[in-house]
C-alpha positions as a LaTeX table, in Angstrom:
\begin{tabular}{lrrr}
\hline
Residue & $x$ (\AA) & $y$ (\AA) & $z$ (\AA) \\
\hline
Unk1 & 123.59 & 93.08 & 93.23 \\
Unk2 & 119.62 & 93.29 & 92.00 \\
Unk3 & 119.09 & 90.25 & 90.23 \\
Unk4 & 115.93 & 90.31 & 88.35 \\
Unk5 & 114.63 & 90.61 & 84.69 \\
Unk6 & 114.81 & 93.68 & 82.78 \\
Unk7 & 110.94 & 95.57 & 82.31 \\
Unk8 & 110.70 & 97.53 & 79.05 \\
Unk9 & 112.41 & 100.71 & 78.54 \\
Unk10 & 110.96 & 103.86 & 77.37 \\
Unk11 & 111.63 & 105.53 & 74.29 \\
Unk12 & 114.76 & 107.56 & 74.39 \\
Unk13 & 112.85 & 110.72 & 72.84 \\
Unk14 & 110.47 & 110.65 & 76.46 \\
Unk15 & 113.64 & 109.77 & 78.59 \\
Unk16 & 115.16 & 113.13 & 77.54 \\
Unk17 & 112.23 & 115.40 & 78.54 \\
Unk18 & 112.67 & 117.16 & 81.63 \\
Unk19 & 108.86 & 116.11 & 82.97 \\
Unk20 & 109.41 & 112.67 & 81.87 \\
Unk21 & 112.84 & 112.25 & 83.74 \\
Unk22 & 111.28 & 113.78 & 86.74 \\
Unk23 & 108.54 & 110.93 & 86.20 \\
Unk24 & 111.03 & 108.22 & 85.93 \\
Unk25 & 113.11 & 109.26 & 88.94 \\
Unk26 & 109.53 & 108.68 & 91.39 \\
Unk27 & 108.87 & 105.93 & 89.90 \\
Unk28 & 112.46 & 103.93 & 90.02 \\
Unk29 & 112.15 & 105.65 & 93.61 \\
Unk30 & 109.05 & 104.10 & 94.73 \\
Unk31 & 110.20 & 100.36 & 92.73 \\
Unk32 & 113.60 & 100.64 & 94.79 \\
Unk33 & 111.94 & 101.38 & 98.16 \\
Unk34 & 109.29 & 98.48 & 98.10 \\
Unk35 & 111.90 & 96.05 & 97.56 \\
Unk36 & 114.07 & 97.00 & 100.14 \\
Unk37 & 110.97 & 97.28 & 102.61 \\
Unk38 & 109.13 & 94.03 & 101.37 \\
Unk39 & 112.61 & 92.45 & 102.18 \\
Unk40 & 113.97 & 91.53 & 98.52 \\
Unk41 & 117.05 & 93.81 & 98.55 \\
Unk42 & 117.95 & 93.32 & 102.30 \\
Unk43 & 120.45 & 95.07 & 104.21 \\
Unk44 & 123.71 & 95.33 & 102.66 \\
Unk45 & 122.93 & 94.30 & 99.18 \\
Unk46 & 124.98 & 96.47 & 96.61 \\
Unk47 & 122.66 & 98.82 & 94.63 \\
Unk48 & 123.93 & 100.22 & 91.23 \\
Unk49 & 123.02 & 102.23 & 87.98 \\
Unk50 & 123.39 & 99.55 & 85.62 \\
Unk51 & 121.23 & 97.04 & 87.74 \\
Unk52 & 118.83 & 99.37 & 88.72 \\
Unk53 & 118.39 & 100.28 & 84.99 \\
Unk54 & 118.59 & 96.79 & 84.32 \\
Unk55 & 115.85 & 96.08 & 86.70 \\
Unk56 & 113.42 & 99.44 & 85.57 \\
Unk57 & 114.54 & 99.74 & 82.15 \\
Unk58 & 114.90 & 103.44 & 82.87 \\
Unk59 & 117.82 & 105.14 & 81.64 \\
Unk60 & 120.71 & 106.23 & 83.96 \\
Unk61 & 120.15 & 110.37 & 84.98 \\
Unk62 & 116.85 & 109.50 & 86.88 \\
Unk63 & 117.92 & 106.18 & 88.44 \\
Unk64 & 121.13 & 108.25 & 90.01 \\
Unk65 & 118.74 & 110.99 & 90.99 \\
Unk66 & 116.24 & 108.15 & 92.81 \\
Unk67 & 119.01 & 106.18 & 94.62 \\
Unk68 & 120.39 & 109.81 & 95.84 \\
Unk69 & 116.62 & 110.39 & 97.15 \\
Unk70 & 116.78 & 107.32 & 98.97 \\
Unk71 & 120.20 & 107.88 & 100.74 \\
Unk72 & 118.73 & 111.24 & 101.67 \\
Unk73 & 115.51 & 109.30 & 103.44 \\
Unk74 & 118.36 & 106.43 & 104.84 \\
Unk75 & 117.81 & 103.93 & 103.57 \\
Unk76 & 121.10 & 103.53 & 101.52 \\
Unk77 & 124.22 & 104.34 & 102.06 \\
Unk78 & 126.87 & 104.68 & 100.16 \\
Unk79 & 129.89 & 102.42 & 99.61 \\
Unk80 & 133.41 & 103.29 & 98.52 \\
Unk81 & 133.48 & 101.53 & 95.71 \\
Unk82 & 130.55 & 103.57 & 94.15 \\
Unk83 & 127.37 & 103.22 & 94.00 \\
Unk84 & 124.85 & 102.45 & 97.03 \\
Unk85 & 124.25 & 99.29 & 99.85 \\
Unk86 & 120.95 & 99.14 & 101.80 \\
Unk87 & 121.07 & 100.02 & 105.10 \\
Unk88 & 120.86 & 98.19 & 108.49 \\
Unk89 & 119.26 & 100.48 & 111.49 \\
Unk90 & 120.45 & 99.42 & 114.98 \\
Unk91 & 117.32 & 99.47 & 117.82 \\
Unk92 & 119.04 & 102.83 & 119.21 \\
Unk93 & 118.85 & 104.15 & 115.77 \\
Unk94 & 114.98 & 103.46 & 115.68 \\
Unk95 & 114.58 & 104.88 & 119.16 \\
Unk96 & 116.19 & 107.91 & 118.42 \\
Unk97 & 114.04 & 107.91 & 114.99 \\
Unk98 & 110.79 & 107.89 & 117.08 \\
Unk99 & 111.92 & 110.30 & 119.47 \\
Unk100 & 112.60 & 112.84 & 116.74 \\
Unk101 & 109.37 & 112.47 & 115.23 \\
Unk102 & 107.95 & 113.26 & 118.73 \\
Unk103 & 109.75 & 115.84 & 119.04 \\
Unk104 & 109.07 & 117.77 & 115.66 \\
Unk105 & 105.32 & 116.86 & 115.37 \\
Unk106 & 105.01 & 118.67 & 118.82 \\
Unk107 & 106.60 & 121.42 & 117.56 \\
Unk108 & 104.21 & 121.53 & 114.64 \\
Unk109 & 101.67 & 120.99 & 116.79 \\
Unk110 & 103.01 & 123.92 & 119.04 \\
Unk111 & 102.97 & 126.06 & 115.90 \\
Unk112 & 99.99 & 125.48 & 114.73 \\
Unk113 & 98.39 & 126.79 & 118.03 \\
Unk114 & 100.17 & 129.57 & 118.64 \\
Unk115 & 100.09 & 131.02 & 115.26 \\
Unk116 & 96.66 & 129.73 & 114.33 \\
Unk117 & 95.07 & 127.72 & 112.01 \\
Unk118 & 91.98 & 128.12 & 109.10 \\
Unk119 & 88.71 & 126.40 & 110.64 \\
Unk120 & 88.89 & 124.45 & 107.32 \\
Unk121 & 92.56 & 122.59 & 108.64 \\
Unk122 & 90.51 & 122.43 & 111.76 \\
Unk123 & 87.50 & 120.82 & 110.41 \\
Unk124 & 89.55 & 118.27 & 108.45 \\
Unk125 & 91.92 & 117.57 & 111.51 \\
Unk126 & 88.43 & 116.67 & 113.30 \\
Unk127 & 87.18 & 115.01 & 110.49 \\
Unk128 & 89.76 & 111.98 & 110.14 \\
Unk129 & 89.63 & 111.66 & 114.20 \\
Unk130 & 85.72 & 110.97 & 113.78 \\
Unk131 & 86.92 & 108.73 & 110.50 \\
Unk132 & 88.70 & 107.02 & 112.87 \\
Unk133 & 86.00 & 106.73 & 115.48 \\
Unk134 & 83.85 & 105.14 & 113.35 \\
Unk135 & 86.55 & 102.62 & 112.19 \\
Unk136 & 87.56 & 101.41 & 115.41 \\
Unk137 & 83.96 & 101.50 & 116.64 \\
Unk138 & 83.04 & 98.87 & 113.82 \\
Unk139 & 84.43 & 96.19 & 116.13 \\
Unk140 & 87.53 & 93.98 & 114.56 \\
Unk141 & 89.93 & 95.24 & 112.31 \\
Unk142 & 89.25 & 93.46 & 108.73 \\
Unk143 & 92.12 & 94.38 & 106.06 \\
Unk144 & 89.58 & 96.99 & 104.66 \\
Unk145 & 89.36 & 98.52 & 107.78 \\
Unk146 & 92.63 & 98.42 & 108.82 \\
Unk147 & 93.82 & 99.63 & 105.45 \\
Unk148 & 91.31 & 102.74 & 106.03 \\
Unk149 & 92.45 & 103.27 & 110.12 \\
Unk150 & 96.21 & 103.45 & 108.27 \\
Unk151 & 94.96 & 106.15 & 105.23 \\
Unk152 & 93.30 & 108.11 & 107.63 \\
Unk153 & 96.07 & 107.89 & 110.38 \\
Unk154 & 98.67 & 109.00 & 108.36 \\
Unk155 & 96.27 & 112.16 & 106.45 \\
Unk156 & 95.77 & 113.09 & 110.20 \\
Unk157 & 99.94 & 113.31 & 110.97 \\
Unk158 & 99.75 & 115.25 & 107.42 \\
Unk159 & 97.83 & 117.95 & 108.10 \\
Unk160 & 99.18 & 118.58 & 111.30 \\
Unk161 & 103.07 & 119.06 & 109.49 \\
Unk162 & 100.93 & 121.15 & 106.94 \\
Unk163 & 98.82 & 123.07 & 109.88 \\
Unk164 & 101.94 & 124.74 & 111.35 \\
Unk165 & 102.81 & 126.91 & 107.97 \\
Unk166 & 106.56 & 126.29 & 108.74 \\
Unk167 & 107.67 & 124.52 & 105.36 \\
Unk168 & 111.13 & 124.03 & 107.26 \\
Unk169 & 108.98 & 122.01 & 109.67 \\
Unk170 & 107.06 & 120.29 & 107.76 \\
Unk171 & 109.99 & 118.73 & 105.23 \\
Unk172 & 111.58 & 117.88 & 108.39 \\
Unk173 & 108.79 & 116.14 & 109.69 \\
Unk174 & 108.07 & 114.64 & 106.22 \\
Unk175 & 111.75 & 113.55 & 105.78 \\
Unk176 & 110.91 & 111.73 & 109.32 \\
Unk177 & 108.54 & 109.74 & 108.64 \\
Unk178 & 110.18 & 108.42 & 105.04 \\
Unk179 & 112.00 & 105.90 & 107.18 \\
Unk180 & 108.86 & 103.26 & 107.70 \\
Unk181 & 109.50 & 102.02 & 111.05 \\
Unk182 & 109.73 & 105.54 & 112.45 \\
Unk183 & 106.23 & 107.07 & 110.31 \\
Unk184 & 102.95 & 107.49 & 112.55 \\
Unk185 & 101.71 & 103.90 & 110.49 \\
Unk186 & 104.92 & 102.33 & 111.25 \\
Unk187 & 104.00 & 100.10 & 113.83 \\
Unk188 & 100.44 & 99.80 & 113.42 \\
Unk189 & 100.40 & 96.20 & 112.46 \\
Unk190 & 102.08 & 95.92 & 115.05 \\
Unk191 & 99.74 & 97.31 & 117.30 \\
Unk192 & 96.58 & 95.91 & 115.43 \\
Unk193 & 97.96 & 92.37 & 116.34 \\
Unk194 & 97.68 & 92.89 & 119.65 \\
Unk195 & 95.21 & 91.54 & 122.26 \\
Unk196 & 94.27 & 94.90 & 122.92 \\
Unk197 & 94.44 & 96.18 & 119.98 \\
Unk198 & 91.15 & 98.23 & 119.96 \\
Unk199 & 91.97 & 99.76 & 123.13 \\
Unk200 & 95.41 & 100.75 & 122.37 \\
Unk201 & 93.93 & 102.14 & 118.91 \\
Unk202 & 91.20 & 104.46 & 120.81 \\
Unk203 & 93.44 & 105.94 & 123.03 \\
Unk204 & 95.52 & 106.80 & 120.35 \\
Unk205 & 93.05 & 108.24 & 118.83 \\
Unk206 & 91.59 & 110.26 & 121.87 \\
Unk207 & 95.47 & 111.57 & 121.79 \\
Unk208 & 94.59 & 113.00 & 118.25 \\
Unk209 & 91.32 & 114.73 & 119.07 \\
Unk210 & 93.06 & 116.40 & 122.72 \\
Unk211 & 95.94 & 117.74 & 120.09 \\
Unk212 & 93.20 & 119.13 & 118.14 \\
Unk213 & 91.48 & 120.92 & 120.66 \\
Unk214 & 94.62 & 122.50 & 121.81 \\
Unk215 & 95.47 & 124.14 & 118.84 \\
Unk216 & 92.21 & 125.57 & 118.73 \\
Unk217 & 92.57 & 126.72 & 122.22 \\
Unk218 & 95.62 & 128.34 & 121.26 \\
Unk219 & 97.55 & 126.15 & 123.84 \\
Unk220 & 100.59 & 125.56 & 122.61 \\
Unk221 & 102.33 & 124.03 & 125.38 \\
Unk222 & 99.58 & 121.39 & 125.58 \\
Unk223 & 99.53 & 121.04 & 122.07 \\
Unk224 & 103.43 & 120.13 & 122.10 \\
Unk225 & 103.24 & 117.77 & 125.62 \\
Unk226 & 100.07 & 115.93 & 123.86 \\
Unk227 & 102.26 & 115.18 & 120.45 \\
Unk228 & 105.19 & 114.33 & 121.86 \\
Unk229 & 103.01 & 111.85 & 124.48 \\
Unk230 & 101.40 & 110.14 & 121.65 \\
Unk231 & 104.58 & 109.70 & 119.66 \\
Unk232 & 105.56 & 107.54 & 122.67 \\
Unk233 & 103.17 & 104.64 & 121.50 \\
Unk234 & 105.65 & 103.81 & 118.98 \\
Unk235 & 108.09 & 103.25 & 121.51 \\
Unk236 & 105.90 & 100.83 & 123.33 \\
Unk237 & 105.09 & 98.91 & 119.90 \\
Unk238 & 108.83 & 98.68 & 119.46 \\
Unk239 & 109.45 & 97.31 & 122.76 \\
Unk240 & 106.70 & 94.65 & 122.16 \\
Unk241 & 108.28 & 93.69 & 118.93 \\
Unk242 & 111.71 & 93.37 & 120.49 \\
Unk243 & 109.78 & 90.97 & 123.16 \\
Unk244 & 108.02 & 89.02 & 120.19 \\
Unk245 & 110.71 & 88.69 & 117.32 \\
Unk246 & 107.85 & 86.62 & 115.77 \\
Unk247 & 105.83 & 89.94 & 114.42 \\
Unk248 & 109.11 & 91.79 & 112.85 \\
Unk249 & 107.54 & 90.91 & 109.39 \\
Unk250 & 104.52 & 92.88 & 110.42 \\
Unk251 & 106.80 & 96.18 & 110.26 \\
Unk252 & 107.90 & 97.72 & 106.81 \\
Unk253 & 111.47 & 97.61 & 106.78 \\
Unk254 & 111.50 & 95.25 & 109.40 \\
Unk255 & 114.10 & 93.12 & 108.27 \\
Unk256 & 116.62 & 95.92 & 108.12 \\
Unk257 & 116.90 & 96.19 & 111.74 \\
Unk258 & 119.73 & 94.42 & 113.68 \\
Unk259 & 119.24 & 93.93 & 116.77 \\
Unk260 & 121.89 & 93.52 & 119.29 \\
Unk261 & 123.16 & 90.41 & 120.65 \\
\hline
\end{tabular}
């Protein structure tokens, strides 16, 4: 069960208005999923109305609506005795995760070739690869930097879901990326820890300006190839954090995966 103390509750005349409901349900949404990624509801823990509410001190009809947004993103399930228990992901789980994303960003990417794009998404596709140039080019990753390289990383993966005017696509791709360890930024810390972290971080980033100039080629098969390629990194970074258990805490979510023994 959630075991912490209760926050102050809003008046009941705001928790019955639609807009303030809708309000409430983000932000019990957004309280739930950083304690399940920063590790203080871990996998398995029971999750229910009453100690959600408890824990918010929002009222019932947007705390059911939040937990039922987070069992849509997986990360509860739920249990037969009602309500919800965080999930555990197994490493094939997270591999297939990854592979997914690949797969659906190079179809955006595919997409967004063939059917064309403004030369404003173009321009601000080009403009957070040359943010991201001048990041990495700044030498070694401080936090401000590295809090930047992720902002900018993840507004890149954004526009490209956007750039493909699919909106089928794009919540799919979206819906992706809500589980942390399988999102573009996922592994990043990852990745940033390494000795060659710079390196590794470039040629990602070359990756994003090639996918660029496809799509403005109109080269969708390269587009798709180049996306699915540089979704592959995350399948190295997982591979180096199942050789070095030590850096698991450097992944959101991390402690929800079970590895096999």
């Amino acid at each position: 069960m959630v075991r912490t103390s209760p926050k102050e509750a809003l008046p009941a005349s705001q928790a019955d208005e639609p807009d303030a409901t809708a309000s409430q349900t983000v932000r019990a949404q957004l309280r739930l999923r950083e304690m399940i990624l920063d590790g203080h509801l871990p996998a398995g823990e029971r999750v229910s109305e009453p100690a959600v509410a408890e824990l918010t001190g929002i009222s019932r009809t947007p705390i059911r609506a939040a937990l039922q947004h987070l069992q849509q993103e997986g990360l509860l399930e739920p249990i037969r005795s009602g309500g919800f228990r965080v999930r555990a992901f197994s490493i094939d789980e997270i591999r297939d995760a990854i592979e997914i994303r690949g797969t659906l960003e190079g179809l955006a990417a595919r997409l967004a070739a063939e059917r064309g794009v403004s030369d404003a998404d173009l321009q601000a596709m080009n403009e957070c690869v040359d943010r991201i140039d001048a990041i990495l080019d700044a030498g070694e990753l401080d936090e401000a930097r590295f809090e930047a390289y992720v902002d900018t990383n993840a507004r890149f993966h954004d526009l490209l879901a956007a750039a493909c005017r699919s909106e089928v696509v794009q919540r799919q791709v979206l819906r992706g990326n809500a589980l942390p360890f399988a999102s573009p930024s996922g592994f990043i810390r990852v990745q940033a820890a390494a000795p060659d972290a710079l390196r590794t971080l470039q040629t990602a980033n070359t990756q994003h300006r090639a996918v660029v100039d496809a799509i403005a080629r109109r080269e969708g098969a390269r587009a798709e190839a180049l996306m699915r390629e540089h979704a592959r990194i995350a399948h190295r970074n997982l591979q180096a954090t199942l050789d070095n258990p030590r850096v698991m805490d450097l992944i959101p979510g991390g402690r929800l995966i079970v590895q096999d023994t």
